[in-house]
C-alpha positions in Angstrom: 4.2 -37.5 9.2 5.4 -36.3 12.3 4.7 -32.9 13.3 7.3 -32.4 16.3 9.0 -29.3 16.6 12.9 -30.2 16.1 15.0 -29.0 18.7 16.2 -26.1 15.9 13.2 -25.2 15.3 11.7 -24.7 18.9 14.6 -23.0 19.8 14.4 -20.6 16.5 10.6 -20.4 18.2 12.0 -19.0 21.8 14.4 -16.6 20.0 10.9 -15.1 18.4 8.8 -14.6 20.4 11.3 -13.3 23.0 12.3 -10.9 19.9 8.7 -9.8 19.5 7.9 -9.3 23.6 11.3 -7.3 24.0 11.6 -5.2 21.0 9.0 -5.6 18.6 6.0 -4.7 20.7 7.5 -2.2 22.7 7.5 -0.2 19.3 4.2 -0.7 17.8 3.0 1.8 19.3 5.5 4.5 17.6 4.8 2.5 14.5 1.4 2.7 14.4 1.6 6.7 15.3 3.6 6.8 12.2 1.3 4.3 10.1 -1.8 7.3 11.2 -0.3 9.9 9.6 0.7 8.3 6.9 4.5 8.1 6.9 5.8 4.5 6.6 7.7 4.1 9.9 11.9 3.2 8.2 13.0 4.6 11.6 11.1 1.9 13.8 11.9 -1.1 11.1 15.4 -0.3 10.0 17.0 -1.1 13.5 15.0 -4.1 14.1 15.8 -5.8 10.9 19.9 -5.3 11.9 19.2 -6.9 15.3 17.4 -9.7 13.9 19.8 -10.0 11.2 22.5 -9.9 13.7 20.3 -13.3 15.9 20.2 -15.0 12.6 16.3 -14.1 12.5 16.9 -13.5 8.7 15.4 -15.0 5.8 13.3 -17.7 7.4 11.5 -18.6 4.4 13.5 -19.8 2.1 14.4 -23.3 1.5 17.0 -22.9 -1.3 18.7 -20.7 0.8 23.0 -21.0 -0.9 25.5 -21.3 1.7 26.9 -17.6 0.4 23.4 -16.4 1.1 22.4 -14.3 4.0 19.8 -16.2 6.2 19.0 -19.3 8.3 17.6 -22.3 5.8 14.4 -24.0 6.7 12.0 -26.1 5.5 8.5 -25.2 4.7 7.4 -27.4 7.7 10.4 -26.2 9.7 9.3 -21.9 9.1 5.4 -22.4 8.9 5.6 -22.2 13.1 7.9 -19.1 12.7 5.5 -17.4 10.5 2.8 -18.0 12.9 4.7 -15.6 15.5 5.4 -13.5 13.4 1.9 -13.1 12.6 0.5 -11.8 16.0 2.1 -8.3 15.1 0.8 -7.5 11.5 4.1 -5.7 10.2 6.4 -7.7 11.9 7.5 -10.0 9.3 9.5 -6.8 7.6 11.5 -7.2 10.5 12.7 -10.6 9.7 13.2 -9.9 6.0 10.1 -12.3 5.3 7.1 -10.1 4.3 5.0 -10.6 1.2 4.9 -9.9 -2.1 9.3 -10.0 -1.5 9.1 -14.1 -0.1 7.6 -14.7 -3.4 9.4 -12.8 -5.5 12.7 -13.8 -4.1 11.1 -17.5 -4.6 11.1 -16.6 -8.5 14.5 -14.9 -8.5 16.2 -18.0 -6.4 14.7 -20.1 -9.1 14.6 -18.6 -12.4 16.8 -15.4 -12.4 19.6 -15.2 -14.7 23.3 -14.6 -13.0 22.4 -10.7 -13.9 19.0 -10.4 -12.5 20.2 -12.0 -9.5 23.0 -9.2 -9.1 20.6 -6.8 -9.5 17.7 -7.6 -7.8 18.0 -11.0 -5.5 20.9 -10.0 -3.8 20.0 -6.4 -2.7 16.1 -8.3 -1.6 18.1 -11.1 0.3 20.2 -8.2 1.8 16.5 -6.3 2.2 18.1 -3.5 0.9 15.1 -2.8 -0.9 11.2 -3.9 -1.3 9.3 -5.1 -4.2 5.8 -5.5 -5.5 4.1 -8.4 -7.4 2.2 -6.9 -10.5 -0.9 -9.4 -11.8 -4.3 -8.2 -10.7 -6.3 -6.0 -12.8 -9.4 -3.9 -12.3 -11.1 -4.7 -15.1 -10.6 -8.1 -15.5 -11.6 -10.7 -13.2 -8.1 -11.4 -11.8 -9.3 -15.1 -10.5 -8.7 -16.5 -13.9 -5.4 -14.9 -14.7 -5.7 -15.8 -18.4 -7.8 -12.4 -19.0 -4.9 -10.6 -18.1 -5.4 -7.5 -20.6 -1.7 -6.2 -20.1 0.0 -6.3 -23.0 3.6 -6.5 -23.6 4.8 -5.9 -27.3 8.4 -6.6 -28.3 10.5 -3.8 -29.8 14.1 -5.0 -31.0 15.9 -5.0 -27.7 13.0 -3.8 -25.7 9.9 -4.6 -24.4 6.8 -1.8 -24.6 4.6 -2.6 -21.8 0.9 -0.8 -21.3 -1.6 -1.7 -19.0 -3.4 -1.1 -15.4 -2.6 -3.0 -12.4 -4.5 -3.2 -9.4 -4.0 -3.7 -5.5 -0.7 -4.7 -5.6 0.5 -4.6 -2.4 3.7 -3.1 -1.1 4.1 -0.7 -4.0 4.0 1.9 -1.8 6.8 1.3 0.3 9.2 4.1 0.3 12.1 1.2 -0.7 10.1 -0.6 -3.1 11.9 -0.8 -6.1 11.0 -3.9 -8.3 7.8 -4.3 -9.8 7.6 -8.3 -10.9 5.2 -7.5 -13.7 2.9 -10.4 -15.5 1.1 -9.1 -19.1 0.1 -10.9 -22.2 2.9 -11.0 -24.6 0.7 -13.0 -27.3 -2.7 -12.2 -27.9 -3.1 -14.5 -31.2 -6.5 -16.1 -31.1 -4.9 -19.6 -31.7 -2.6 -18.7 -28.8 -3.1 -21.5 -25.7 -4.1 -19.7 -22.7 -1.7 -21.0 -20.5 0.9 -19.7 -22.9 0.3 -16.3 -23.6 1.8 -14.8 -20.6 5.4 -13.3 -19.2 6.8 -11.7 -16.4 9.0 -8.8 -16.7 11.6 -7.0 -13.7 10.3 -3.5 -14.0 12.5 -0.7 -12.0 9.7 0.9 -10.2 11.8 4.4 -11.6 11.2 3.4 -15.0 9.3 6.2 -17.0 5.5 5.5 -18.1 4.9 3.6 -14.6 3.3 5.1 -12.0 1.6 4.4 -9.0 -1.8 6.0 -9.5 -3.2 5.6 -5.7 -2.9 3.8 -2.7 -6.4 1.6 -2.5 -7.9 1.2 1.1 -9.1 -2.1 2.1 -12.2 -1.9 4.0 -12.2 1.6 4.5 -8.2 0.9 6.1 -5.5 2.4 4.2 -2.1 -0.4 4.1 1.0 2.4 4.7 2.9 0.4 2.5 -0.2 -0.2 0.1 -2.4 -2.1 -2.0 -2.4 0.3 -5.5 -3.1 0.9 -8.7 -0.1 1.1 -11.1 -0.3 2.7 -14.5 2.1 1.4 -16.7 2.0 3.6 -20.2 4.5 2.5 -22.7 7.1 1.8 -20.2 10.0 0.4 -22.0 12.2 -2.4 -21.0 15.2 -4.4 -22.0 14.6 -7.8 -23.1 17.4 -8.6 -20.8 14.4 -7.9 -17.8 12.3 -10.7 -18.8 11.8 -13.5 -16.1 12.1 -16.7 -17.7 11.2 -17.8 -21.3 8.5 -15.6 -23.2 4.7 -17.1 -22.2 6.0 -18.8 -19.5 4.5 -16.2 -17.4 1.9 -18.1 -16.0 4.0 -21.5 -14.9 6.2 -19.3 -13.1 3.6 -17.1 -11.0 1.8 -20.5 -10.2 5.3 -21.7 -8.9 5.4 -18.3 -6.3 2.3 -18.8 -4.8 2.4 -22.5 -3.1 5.0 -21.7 0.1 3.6 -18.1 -0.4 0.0 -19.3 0.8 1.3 -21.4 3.6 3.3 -18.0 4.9 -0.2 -16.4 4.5 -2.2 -18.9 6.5 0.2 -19.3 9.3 0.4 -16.0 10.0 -3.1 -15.9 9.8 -3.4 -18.6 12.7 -1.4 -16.5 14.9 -3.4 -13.6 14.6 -6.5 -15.9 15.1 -4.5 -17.3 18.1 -4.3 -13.8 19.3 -7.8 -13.0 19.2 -8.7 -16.2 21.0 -6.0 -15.0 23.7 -8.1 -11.5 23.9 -11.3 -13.2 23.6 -10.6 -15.7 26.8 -9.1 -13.1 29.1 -11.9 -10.9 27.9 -14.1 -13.7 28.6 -13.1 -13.7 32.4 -12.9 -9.9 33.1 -15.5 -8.5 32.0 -19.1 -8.7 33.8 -22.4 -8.5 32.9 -25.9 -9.8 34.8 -23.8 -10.3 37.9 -21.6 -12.6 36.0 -18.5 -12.9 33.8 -18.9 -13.1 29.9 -16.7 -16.6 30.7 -20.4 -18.3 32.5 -22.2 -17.4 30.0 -22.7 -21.1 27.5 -22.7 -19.3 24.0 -19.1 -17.3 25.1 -18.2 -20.9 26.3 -18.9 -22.3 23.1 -17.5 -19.4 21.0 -14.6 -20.2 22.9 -14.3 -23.9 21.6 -15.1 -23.6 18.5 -12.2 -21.1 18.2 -9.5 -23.8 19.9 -10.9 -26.6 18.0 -11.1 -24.8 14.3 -7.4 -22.9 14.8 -5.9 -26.1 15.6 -7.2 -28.1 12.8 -6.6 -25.2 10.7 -2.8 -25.4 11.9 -2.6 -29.4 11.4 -3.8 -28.7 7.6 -1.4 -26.5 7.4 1.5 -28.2 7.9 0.3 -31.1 6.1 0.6 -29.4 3.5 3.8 -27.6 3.7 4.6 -31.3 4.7 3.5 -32.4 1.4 5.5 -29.5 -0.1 8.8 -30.8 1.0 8.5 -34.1 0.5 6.8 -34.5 -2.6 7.2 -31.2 -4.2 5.2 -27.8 -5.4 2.8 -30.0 -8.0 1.8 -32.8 -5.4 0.9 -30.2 -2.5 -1.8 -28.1 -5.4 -4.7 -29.4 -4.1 -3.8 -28.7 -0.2 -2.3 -25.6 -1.2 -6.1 -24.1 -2.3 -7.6 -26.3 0.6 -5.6 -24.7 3.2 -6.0 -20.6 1.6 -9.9 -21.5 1.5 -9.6 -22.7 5.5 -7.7 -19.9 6.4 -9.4 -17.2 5.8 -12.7 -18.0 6.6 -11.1 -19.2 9.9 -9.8 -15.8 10.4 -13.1 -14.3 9.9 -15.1 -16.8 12.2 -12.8 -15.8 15.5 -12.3 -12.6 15.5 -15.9 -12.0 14.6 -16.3 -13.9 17.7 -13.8 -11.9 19.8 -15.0 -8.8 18.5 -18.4 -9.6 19.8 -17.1 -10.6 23.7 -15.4 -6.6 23.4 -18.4 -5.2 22.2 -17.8 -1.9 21.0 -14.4 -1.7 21.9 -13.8 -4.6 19.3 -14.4 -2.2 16.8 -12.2 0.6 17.4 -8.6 0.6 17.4 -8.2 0.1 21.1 -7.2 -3.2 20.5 -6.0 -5.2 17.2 -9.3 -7.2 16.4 -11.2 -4.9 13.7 -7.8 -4.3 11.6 -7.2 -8.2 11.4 -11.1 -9.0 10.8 -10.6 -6.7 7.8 -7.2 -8.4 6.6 -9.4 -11.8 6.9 -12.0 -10.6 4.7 -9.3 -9.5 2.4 -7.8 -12.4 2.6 -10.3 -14.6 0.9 -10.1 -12.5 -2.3 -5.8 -12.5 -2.0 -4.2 -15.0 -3.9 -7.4 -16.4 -5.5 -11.0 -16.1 -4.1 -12.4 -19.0 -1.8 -14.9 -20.1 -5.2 -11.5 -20.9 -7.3 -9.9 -22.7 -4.3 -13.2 -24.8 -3.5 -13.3 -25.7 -7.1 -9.7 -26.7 -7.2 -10.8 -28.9 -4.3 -13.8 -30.6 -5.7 -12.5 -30.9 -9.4 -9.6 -33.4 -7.6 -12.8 -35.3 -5.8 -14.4 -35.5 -8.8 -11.0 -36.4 -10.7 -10.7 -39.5 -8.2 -14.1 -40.8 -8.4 -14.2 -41.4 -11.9 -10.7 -42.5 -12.1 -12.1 -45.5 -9.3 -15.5 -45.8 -10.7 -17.5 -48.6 -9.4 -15.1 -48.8 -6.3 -18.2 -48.2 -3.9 -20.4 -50.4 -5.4 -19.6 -52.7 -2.1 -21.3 -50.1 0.0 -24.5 -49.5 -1.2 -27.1 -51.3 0.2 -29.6 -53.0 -2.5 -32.6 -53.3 -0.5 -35.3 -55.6 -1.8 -38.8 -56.3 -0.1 -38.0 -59.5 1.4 -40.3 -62.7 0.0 -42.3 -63.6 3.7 -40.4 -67.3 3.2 -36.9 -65.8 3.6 -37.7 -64.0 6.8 -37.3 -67.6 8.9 -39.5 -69.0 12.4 
């Protein structure tokens, strides 16, 4: 395993981050005046996403990328450092063509989309034309066993009927979403395996019966390009829509969600990198008790811990989008859940911390720390909650030691009172 940066790849890394210090943050601010009053901010994004388009900054993320495809192919290993820039400015990924729920979705598509579907929908998300949404979670099931999905899709001749409530599904409200990747129960029959019941449907967003009920805030934050509730009441389509074979459902969205979650923790790194850069330069400018924050030894050690946790975060990570490249989706499961678990409780830890060396200022919007504490917290809910992940963990523990039972006999130390001859002199 050898972690090195290729020459490609750190130079794709300069081209970034000069992208993000020239023309990216020069416009968050006009982005975030449109974000407050609530009009998503197409006139900020729009000529980004042609300049980095025009650098080659385009479709980062995807490994199958086809020669006729517009984009730069990378390896999971080669865009996990990418992500991680693109991370320090929450929205920026957009800009690049790589935001979630559309690096998933155009994962499926790539993968499973017939020549049709593709025309339809791949090619306008690789062009990012348009936006889509990833429809799974429900409010009143609990979505971290997605077998209790209560969504039900009935077939009618040529059509499917599809009813149902969906829940924080983020980028729904995005004024170009158009494609709602939709996962229901398609076979309720109690003799039905669980793991079988389940397909995913391409749902035009314009399609009558769906509707996006409201955008939900997280945290008491409201996304601009949100995290809502979808009504979907007898919405009709054709059979021609479904995504792969009928209760496959629930293979395929398992297959979305592996490079998905190493997009999500990378980024997450960079915004904890972030917050450690605000947190050290806070550290040695503000004063109090005659001295810098910096002398005091708890800042000190906040400090460290930070540096030491984000880096051993980062070194999971790519082990496991390591693992992913080499040895495929089903070998890297285990890391996959290992490194969402690490992630987002690592993105909680430091900027907790930083938001303590700002004080009160951490928790305004004077700087970027109580928005990405919140997107932490939220984070170990998305894509599975840490309990699933830490059980995913141990059940593979578990899985090993009774598959090499008795293998650390050798180790344990029978201790017997010794008889007084055996002792010698």
């Amino acid at each position: 395993m050898d972690f090195a940066h290729t020459p490609r790849v750190a130079q794709l890394q300069l081209q970034l981050r000069r992208f993000l210090d020239d023309l990216v943050l020069p416009a968050n601010a006009q982005w975030l005046r449109y974000a407050a009053a609530g009009v998503y901010p197409l006139d900020v994004i729009e000529p980004l996403k042609s300049q980095a388009r025009a650098l080659g900054l385009w479709n980062l993320f995807l490994p199958g990328l086809r020669a006729h495809e517009p984009g730069t192919r990378l390896t999971n290993l080669e865009y996990a450092p990418l992500a991680e820039i693109m991370g320090r400015v929450a929205w920026s990924s957009e800009v690049f063509n790589c935001s979630a729920p559309d690096t998933g979705n155009i994962e499926l598509l790539h993968r499973f989309a017939t020549p049709e579907q593709a025309g339809a929908w791949l090619e306008p998300l690789l062009e990012g034309t348009v936006r889509s949404c990833f429809a799974m979670s429900e409010p009143d099931v609990a979505s971290s066993d997605p077998t209790n999905i209560a969504t039900r899709i009935r077939r009618d001749g040529d059509h499917y009927v599809v009813n149902g409530r969906k829940w924080f599904i983020t980028g729904a409200a995005h004024p170009e979403c158009r494609l709602a990747v939709l996962m229901g129960c398609s076979n309720d029959a109690p003799d039905a395996p669980a793991h079988a019941r389940h397909t995913l449907l391409l749902v035009p967003m314009d399609t009558p019966g769906l509707s996006v009920v409201r955008n939900v805030p997280v945290m008491q934050q409201q996304a601009i390009d949100g995290h809502c509730e979808l009504l979907f009441r007898d919405v009709r389509v054709p059979v021609g829509n479904r995504l792969g074979d009928e209760g496959a459902g629930f293979a395929l969205a398992q297959a979305r969600l592996g490079p998905g979650r190493v997009h999500h923790c990378m980024r997450s790194i960079g915004q904890c990198e972030l917050a450690l850069e605000l947190m050290s330069a806070r550290a040695v400018e503000r004063r109090a008790f005659g001295k810098v924050l910096g002398d005091f030894a708890n800042v000190q050690d906040w400090i460290a811990h930070s540096r030491v946790e984000i880096d051993q975060a980062r070194l999971l990570v790519l082990h496991a989008a390591w693992r992913m490249d080499t040895q495929g989706l089903a070998a890297a499961r285990v890391d996959v859940a290992a490194i969402k678990l690490v992630a987002a409780q690592l993105q909680t830890r430091v900027l907790d911390r930083a938001m303590q060396v700002f004080g009160a200022m951490g928790l305004t919007p004077d700087t970027p720390l109580a928005q990405l504490w919140s997107w932490g917290r939220a984070l170990r809910f998305l894509d599975g909650p840490d309990e699933v992940h830490l059980r995913t963990v141990a059940r593979a523990e578990l899985a090993r030691a009774r598959a090499e039972a008795g293998s650390t006999s050798p180790y344990l130390q029978r201790w017997m009172p010794p008889h007084p001859g055996d002792l010698g002199g």
